[in-house]
N, C-alpha and C positions, 0 to 999 in steps of 0.2 A: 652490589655485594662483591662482584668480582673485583671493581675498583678499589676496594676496603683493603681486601685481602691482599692484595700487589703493594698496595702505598704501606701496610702493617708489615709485612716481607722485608721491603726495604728500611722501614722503620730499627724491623726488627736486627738487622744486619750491620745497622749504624752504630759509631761507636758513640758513648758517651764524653762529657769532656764539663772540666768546672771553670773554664776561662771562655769567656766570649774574643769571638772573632774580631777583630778591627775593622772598622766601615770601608775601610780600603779591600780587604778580604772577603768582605761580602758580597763587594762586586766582581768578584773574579770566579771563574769554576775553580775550584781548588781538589787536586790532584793526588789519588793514593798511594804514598808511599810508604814502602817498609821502616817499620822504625821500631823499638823496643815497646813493652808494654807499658815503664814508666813513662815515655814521651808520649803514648797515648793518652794514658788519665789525666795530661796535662794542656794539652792541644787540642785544636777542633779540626775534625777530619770528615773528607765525605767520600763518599762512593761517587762514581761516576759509570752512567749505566748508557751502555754505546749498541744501539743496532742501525743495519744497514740501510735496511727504509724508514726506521721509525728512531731520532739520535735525542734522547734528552739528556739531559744532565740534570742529576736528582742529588742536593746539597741537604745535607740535616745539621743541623747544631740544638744545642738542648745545654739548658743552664740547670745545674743540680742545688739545690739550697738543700738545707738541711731544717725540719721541723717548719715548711711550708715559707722560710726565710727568701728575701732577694740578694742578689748584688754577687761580684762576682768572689769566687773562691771560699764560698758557702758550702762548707758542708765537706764532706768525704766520701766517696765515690761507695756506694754499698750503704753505707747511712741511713738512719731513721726518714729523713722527709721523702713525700713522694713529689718525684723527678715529673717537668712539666715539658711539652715539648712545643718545639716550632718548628717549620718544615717550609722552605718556600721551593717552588718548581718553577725551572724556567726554559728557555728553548738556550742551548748554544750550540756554537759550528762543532761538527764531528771530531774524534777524539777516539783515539786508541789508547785502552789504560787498561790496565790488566785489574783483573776485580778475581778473587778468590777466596772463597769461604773459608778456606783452613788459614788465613795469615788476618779476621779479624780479631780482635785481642777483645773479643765481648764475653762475659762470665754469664752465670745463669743469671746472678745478682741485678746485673745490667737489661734483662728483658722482662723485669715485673714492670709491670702498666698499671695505671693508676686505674682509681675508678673513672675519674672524668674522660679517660680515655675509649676510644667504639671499642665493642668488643672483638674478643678473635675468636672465631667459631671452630670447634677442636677439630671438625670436620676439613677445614682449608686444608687444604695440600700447600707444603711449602713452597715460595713462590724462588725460580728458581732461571739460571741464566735468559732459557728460550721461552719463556714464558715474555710477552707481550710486551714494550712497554705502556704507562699510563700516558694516556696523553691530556692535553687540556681540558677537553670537554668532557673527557669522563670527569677529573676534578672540578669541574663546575657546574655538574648534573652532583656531585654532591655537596657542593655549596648553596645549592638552590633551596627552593622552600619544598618543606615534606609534601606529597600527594594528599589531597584531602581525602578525608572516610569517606567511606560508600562509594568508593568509584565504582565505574563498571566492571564487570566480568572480562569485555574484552580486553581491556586494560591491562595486563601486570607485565613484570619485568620480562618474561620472557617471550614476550608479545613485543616488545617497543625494537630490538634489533633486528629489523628488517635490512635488508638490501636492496639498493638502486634496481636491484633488476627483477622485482617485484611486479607484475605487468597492472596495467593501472585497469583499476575496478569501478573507476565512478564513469568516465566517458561523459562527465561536464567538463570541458572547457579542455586545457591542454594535457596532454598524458603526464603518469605520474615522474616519470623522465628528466621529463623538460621544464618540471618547476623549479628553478634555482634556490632550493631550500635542503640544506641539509639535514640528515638521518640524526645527527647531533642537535639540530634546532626543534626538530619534533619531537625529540624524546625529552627536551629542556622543556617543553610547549606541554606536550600532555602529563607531566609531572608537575610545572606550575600552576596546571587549570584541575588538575583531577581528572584528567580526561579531556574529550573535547570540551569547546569553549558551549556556551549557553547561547540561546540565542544567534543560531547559524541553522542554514536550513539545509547545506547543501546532500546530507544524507534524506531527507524531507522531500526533496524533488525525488530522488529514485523511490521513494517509497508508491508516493503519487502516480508518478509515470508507471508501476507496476501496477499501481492498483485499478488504474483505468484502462490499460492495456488487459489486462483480466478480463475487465468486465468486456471492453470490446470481442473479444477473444470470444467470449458465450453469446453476446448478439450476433455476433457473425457466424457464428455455430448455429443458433437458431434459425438465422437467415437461409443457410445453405437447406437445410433439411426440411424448411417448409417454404420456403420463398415462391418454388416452383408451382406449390399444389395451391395456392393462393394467388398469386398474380401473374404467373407464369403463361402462358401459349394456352395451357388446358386450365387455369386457375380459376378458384372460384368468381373472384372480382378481376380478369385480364386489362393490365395496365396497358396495354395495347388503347383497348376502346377507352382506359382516362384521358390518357395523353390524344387521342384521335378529337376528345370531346374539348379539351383545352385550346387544341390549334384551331377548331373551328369557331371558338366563344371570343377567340384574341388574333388580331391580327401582324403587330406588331413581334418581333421575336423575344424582344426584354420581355413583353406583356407574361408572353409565354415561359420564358424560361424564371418568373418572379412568380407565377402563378403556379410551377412545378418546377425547381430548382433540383435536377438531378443531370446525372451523367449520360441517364439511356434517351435523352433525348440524340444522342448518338447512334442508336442503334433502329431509328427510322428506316422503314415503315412501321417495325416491332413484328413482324411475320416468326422470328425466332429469337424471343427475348430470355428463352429457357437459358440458355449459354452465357448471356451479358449476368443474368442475374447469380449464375454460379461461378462467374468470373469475380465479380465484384463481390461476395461474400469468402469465396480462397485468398484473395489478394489481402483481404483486410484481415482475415485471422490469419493468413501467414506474417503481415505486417505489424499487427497486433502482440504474436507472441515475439516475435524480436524486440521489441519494447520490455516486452515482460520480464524474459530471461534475461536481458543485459542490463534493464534499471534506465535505458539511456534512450532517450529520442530528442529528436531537434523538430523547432516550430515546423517545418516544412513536414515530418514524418506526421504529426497529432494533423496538420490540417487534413494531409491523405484520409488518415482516417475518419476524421469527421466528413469530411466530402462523399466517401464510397457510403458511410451507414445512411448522410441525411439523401444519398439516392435511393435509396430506399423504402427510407422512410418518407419523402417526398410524393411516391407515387404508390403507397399502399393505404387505400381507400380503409380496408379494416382498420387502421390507425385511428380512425376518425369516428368508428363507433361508438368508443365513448364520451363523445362530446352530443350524443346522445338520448345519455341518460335522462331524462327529463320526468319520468314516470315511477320518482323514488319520494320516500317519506322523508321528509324536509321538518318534521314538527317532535324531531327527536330532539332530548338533553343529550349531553356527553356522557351523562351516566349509564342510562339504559344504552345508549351506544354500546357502550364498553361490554353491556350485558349478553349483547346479541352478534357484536361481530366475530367471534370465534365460529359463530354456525353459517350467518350469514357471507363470509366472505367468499370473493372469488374462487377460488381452490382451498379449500381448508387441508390444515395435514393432522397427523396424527398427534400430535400436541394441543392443536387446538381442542378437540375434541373432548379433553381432559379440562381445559381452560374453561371451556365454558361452564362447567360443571362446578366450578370452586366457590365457595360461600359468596356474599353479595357485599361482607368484609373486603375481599380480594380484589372484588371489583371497584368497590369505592377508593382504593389504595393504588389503582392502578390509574384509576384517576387524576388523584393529588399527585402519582409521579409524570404522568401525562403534561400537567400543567405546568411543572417545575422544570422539567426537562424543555417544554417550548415557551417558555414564557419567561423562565428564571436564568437559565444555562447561558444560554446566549448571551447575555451581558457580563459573563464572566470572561467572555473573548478580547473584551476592549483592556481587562486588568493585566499584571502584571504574569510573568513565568508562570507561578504558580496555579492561578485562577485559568489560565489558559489551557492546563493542563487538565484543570478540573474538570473545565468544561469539555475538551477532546472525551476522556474516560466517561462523562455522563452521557451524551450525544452518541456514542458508539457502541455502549452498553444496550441504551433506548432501542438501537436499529437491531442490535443481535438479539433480544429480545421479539421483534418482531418478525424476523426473518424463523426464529424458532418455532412463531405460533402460527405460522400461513405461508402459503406458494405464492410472494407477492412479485413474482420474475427477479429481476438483478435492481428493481426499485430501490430499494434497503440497503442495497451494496451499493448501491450509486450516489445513495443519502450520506454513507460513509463516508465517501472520500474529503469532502472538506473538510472532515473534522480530524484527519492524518493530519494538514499543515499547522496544528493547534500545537504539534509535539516535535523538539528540534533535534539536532545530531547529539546533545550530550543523552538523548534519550533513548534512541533510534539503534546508537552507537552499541549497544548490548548484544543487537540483532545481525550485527555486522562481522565481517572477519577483520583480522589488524589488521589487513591490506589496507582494506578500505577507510577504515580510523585512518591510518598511518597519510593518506592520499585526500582526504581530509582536512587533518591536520596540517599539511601542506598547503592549502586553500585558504585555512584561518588564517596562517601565516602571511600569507603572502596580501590578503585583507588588508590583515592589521596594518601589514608596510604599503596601501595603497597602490602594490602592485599592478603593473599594467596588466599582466597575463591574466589577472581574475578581475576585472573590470570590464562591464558589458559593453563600453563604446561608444561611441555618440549616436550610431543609428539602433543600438539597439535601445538607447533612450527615447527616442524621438516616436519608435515604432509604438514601446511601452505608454508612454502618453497618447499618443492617437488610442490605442487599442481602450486606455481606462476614458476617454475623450465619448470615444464613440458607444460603447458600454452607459454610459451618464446618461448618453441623449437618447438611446433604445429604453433606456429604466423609464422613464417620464411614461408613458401609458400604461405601464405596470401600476407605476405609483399611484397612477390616478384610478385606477381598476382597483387598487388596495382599499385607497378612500371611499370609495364609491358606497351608495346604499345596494347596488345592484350588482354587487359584483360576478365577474364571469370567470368561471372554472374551465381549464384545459381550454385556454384561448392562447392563440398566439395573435402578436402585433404587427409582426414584419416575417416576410413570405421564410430566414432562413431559420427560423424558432430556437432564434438565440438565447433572446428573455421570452417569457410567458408566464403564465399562471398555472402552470401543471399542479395538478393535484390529483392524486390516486383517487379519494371517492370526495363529493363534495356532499353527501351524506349515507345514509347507509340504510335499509329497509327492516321492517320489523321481523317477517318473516323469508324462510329461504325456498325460491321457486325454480327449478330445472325442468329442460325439454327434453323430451324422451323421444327420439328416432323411432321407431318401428315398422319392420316391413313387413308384408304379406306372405308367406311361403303360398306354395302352391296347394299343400294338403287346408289350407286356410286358417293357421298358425299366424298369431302374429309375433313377431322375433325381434327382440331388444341389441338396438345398435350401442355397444360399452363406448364409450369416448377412453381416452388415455388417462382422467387423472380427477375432469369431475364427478362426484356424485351422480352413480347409476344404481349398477346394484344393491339393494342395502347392507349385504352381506361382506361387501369388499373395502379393503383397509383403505384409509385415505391415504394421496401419497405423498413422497417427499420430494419435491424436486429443483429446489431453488437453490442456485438462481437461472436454470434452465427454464424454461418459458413453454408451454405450449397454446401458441394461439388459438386456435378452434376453440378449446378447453375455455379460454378467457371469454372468447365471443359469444358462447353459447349462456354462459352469468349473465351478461347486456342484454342478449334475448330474451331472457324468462323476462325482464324488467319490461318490456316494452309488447307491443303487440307483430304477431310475423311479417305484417306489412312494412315495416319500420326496418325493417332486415329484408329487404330481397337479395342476399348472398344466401339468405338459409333456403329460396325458393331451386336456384344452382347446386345448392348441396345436394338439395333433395333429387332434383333431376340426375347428376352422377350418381348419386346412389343406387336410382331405379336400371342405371344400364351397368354393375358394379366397376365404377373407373376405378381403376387401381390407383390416381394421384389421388384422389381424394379419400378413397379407402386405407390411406398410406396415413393421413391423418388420427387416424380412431384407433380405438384399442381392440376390438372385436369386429368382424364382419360376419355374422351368422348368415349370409348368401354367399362365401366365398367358395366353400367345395360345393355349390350347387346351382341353381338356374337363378336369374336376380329376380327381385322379388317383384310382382303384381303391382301393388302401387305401394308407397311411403307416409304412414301417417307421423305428428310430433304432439306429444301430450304434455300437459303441463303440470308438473307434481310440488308438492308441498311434502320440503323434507325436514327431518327434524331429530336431534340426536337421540339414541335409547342412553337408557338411565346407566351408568358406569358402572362395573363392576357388578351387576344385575347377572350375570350368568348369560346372557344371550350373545349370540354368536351374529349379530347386526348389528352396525355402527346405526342406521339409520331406521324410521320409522317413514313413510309415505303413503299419501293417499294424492287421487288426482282431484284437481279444480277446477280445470278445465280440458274436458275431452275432445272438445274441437279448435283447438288449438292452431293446427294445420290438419285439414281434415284430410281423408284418403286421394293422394294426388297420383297421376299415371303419364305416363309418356304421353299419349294423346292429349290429356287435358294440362298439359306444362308446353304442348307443340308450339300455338302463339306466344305464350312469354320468350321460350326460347331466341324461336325466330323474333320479335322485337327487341332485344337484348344481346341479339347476336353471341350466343353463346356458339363455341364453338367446339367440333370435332366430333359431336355425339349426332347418334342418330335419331 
């Protein structure tokens, strides 16, 4: 617009004339001189428009025909036809010429503009010595082809005139600086394309690199807050005595460190592993959200992190509890599935609770979307832009849907993320500032010209192929576990559980069973231990807390599944409890022996729970009765004395 208004200025300021120039004339700048008004209506005259930094020379000539007639000396200046014009811009050497508005000899008659001419907007301000000149690229940002509709939001005119000294916001590859692409070829680039180009990921990586930095960010946050009370110096399962049990089963060091692939093999003998493990959960949520906030990490920053979580996760025996399930109902359809997992699942939240209750319509429907979304969606990946896209929005929906109806940890957010690189920068681009468009755009750029600055290299080629190389030949025991008649759930193949078969339930039980704590008071009361989040009370709300995670909470769902021998970490619970440890008290939501003496001994009951009917007027989520009352029967320091000691639990008395 502003280019419009300066070129219609000078337009405007030119004089008319009914004789064409001579081809010799044309090629000269031609110089304003004073002359009578007759020798004006009869000669072609131009302005000549001089500044210090910026020298064009702007020539106008225009042929007057009269009654839309050609050829020269057509017509009479004022006359019926309308006047057609042509205008060429060119660069020449500087020039001092005096330019003055009071000595043009233009009438009113002379500034009507046709219709085929752009409009003038009454709003322009006339254009006027110290106003700017135009220069090339403006005139060829409007010779170019229009913006297509629908662009984005972050898109428009007043978005594209950025400055070089914009500080660069992607942090892929060289700053925005140092790309040798001009602010004139990006505004040329996303006015040709509509915006960015289709099919470009580079806003796609920062999306990713946030989203997994997130998630990182809350397993490291969970790690820090319970890591201690669990495998710590006083934990429930002390990774001390795993790793003690590793170096004695293997003698070799590879054996050993393939058999537990972690960092705190550094931290031998393990006499004070409290510190290594709150070292390595800071480091990685401090490292974590720097990824986050800046959108930018490099292969060395993501390996850090996977390196500190899989130390972690290498020598936390709880990890492995569920690969225990073995004592679940296996002879279910995916129908009644559907019927029963909003009560049955691991932490339910207050949504579920509702879900379950809905006609058996709902549930057959949620079905047939079940089936579409994993069976259908995915082959919309291999299609073009559009099908690509379908399937990102269906695949993402699925997972937000599920994270709405259950506390299934950061699972669900984790299931998201492949389905972010389904959608590319023209998509992405809405979400972004024009900095970032703009540093982008510079990237396509620089693409399209095969630029060395955006080309990854020959070793980072060579790296890319090893990595899809070795990826290929880890898949092969998968694939054959897929085919399998026997297949194996939450199995890894190779010690650093790169590929596996992970799968949150490999089916789901009909009814729901929870253990109930309970200690002895001294008046001979027995007192209900509240956990954090599962099913205790039946009066108290389900909660929300995903994609926070509380372990104990999850381990204690495995246990009702299975019998208490099958868990000797819950026989350790019980023992801290009976002397009230505070790390392990740190885990629950209730201590009813905290302002008092610890209790006499610790029984665990096993209840059968089950939702009250919705909107019934009662002020309990849950209905329960027990099924089994000796479950863990009445246990006491004395008679937990030998397990202890064979088990080397440590620090209690």
């Amino acid at each position: 617009m502003e280019v419009r208004r300066r070129t219609d200025g000078v337009r405007r300021k030119s004089e008319r004339s009914d004789e064409r120039d001579s081809s010799e004339e044309c090629d000269q700048s031609i110089h304003y001189t004073e002359r009578s008004n007759e020798d004006h209506n009869k000669r072609s005259n131009a302005g000549v428009y001089d500044r210090s930094n910026d020298r064009v020379v702007m020539e106008t000539r225009e042929d007057i025909s009269e009654g839309g007639g050609e050829g020269e000396g057509a017509g009479e200046q004022g006359t019926g036809g309308a006047p057609g014009f042509s205008r060429r811009i060119r660069e020449s050497t500087p020039r001092k010429v005096p330019f003055s508005d009071s000595k043009l000899p233009i009438s009113n008659t002379d500034l009507q503009v046709s219709d085929s001419d752009p409009p003038i907007l009454d709003s322009d301000p006339p254009v006027s010595d110290s106003d700017p000149p135009v220069s090339d690229c403006d005139l060829s940002i409007l010779d170019s082809e229009p913006p297509v509709s629908g662009t984005h939001p972050s898109v428009s005119e007043s978005d594209l005139p950025i400055t070089d000294s914009d500080p660069p916001d992607l942090g892929t590859g060289s700053p925005d600086s140092d790309l040798p692409v001009s602010d004139c070829d990006v505004r040329q680039w996303l006015q040709r394309h509509g915006g960015l180009e289709a099919d470009s990921y580079w806003l796609t990586r920062v999306v990713l690199l946030r989203a997994v930095a997130f998630i990182y960010m809350v397993a490291f946050a969970v790690a820090y807050h319970q890591n201690k009370q669990l495998l710590g110096d006083r934990g429930l399962l002390p990774l001390r005595r795993f790793l003690l049990s590793v170096c004695n089963s293997r003698e070799s060091y590879w054996a050993r460190f393939t058999a537990a692939p972690t960092l705190l093999w550094l931290a031998y003998p393990w006499h004070r592993v409290d510190v290594w493990l709150d070292t390595i959960a800071l480091t990685g949520a401090a490292l974590a959200a720097i990824v986050m906030v800046s959108g930018a990490g490099n292969w060395l920053m993501m390996v850090t992190l996977w390196s500190l979580y899989h130390s972690i996760v290498a020598v936390g025996e709880l990890s492995g509890v569920s690969k225990m399930c073995h004592v679940m109902f296996n002879d279910l359809n995916i129908s009644s599935t559907i019927n029963v997992c909003d009560q049955t699942q691991p932490v339910p939240n207050p949504l579920a609770y509702y879900l379950h209750q809905t006609p058996s319509l709902v549930h057959n429907l949620e079905v047939l979307g079940n089936h579409v979304v994993e069976l259908v969606a995915p082959w919309l990946i291999f299609g073009n832009r559009g099908c690509q896209l379908v399937a990102g929005v269906v695949q993402i929906a699925f997972q937000v849907i599920l994270i709405m109806s259950g506390n299934l940890s950061f699972l669900n957010w984790l299931t998201m993320v492949p389905s972010l690189a389904l959608f590319d920068d023209r998509f992405y681009a809405r979400f972004f500032s024009a900095r970032k468009v703009k540093a982008v755009a510079k990237r396509q750029i620089l693409t399209a010209r095969d630029h060395a600055k955006v080309q990854p290299g020959l070793f980072r080629d060579v790296l890319n192929l090893a990595l899809c190389g070795a990826l290929a030949y880890l898949s092969l025991p998968v694939l054959v576990n897929l085919l399998s008649s026997r297949q194996a759930m939450n199995t890894s193949f190779e010690p650093f559980r790169i590929l596996n078969t992970y799968g949150a339930f490999g089916s789901v039980s009909k009814e729901r069973h929870e253990v109930v704590l309970e200690g002895l008071a001294s008046d001979g009361s027995w007192l209900e231990y509240e956990f954090n989040c599962k099913p205790g009370a039946v009066d108290r709300r389900p909660c929300l807390i995903s994609p926070y995670h509380y372990r104990l909470d999850w381990l204690m769902w495995f246990a009702a599944m299975q019998r208490a021998e099958h868990n000797p970490w819950l026989y350790h619970l019980v023992y801290k409890l009976l002397q009230n440890d505070e790390a392990a008290t740190s885990l629950i939501r209730t201590n009813p022996f905290e302002a008092r003496a610890p209790p006499r001994s610790v029984r665990a009951l096993l209840y059968k729970y089950e939702y009250t009917q919705a909107f019934s007027g009662s002020a309990a989520w849950y209905v329960r009765h027990v099924v089994d009352a000796s479950y863990l029967p009445p246990l006491t320091n004395a008679s937990l004395a030998s397990i202890a000691s064979r088990m080397q639990w440590p620090g209690l008395a």
